[in-house]
Each structure stands twice: as C-alpha cells, then as structure tokens.
N, C-alpha and C positions, 0 to 999 in steps of 0.2 A: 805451308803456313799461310794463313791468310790477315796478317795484321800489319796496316799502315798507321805509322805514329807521323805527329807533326812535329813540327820543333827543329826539322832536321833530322832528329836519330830515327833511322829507318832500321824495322825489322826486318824479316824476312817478306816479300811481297811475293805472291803467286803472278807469274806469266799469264798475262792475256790477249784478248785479243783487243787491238782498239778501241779508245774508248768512245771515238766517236761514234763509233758503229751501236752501241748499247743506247736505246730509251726507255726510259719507262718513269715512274712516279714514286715522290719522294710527298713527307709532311713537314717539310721546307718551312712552309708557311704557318706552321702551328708546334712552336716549342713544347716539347713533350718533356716535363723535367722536375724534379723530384731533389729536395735539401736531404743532404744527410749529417743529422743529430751525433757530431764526433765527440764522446766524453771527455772532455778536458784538452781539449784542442779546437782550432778554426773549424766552424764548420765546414763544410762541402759541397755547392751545388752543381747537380751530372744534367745534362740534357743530351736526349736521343732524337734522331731522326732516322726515320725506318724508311725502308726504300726497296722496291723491286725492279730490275731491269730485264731488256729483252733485244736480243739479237736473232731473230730469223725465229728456228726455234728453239733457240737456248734461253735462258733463263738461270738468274742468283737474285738471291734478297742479299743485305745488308744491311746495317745499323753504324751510324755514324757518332759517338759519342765522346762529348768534352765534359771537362768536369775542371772547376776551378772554386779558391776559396771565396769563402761569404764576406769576410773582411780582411784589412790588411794590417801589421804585421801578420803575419803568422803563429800562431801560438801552440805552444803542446810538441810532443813526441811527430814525428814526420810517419811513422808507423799509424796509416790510417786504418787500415782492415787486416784483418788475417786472411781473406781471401775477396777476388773480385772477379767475377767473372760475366760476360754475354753472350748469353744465346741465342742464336737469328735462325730462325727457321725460312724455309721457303715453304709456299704451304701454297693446294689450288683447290676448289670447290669445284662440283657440275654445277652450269650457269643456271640460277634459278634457286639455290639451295644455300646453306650459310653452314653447313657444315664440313670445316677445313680439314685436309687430312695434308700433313707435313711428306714432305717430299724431300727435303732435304735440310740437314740441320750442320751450323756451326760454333764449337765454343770456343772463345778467343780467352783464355786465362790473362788480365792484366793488371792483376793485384800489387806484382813491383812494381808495374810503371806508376799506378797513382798513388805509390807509396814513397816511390823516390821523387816525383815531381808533384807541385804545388797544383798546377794545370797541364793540361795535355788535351791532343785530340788523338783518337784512334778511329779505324773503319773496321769492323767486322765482318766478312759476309762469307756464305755460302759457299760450297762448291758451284760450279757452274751444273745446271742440269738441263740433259737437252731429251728433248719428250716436248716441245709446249705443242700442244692443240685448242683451238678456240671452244670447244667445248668444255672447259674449264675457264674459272677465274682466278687468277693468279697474283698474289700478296705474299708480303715478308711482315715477320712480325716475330715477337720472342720476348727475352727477360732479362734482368738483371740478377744474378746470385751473390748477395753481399754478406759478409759477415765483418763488423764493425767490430775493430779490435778493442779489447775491454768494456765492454757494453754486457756484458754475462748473454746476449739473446742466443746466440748462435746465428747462422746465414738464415737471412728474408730474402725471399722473392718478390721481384719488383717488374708487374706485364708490362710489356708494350704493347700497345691496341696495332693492329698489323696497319701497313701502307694502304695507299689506293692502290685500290685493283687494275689487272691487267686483263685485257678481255679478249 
C-alpha cells in the first residue's frame, strides 16, 4: 500500500529506501488546485503537487494532495463524495519527442479519509520502477477521479499536467 496521511494517522507505508538518497522535481512552486462545488455543504478546495524522483536507476512519481474547507463552520452532511480517488502515473518519453507512454501507475482509493476529515494531506505514488535510462524523459503526472455525493453528475476526471522532467 502506498498512502501516507498527515495528521498523525498513518496508513499502511511501503518500505523504502532512504530518502535522502531520492532527487528529483516537484511543482512545489505552482499550486495546482481546483474548488469542489459540494451541494448543500462547505465547499472543498484540493491542491496537488506532482513529483518525480530518482535514485541511481530507480525511479516513482507521486502526487501530494491536501484538500481542506473554503469557509468555516462547517456546514451539510460530512459525506462528501461517493467516491475519491488518485491516480499517478510514472510516465517516460524518447528525449526529443512529447509522446508519454506510462510505465507505471498507482491508485490510492481515499474517499473515507476526506469523508471523515474536514482537511487532510495524503502522498500517492507509484511503485518504484527500476529501468531508468537517459534516453528517456522521465515525469509523474495523473488524475483525480471524483464523484461528488448528491450532485446527480456521476465521477469527473480532474488531469494533472505531469511534473518536471527527469532527463
């Protein structure tokens, strides 16, 4: 399992190696992040940060996401979605070219947690995959799969434009 919650309550965390040993690039600097329209309750605003790292040559992407209300009390039913889920792909081009083929993909289901809690932060990411060669470019990137409880829409897909590249 790969989902780290904040707050103290930890899920299950995948064993790694060191973190110090992992660099690579994150969109740190440019909040990626999107209000969600909850019927008859607080709204919701989620922000992502998508990230690739690299150790010799392994490689994971990941997705960093918090999500907290737009005002406060809290109003409505704590039942925000019927379903919430992210998915991060790892994804690498041949250098020169813009067409990503996914290499490796993870979904992290966390529909209780931002149904039981007001705010939260979770990590998403990948299995670790080892293969990197410099002939490729190497990015994380993925989606949001929401379906907004009593809204009639069904789940929307909401992209993540991928990380900076790993070269």
């Amino acid at each position: 399992m790969a989902i780290l919650v904040g707050f103290g309550l930890a899920v299950t965390v995948q064993p790694g190696p060191a973190a110090a040993a992992w660099q690579g690039p994150c969109w740190e600097e440019t909040l990626i992040k999107k209000e969600y329209d909850l019927p008859n309750k607080t709204d919701l605003q989620v922000v992502v940060v998508p990230c690739v790292k690299r150790d010799g040559n392994k490689l994971y992407a990941y997705f960093t996401l918090d999500w907290y209300p737009m005002n406060y009390p809290w109003l409505g039913s704590h039942r925000k979605f019927d379903n919430f889920e992210i998915v991060v792909n790892l994804e690498r081009r041949v250098n020169g070219t813009s067409e990503d083929r996914v290499v490796e993909q993870h979904t992290c289901d966390i529909t209780s947690r931002v149904n039981d809690h007001n705010s939260g932060i979770v990590t998403c990411k990948t299995p670790v995959h080892s293969g990197y060669s410099s002939a490729y470019n190497w990015s994380g990137d993925g989606y949001i799969r929401a379906d907004i409880d009593n809204d009639g829409d069904g789940a929307k897909l909401w992209f993540i434009h991928g990380s900076p590249l790993i070269y």
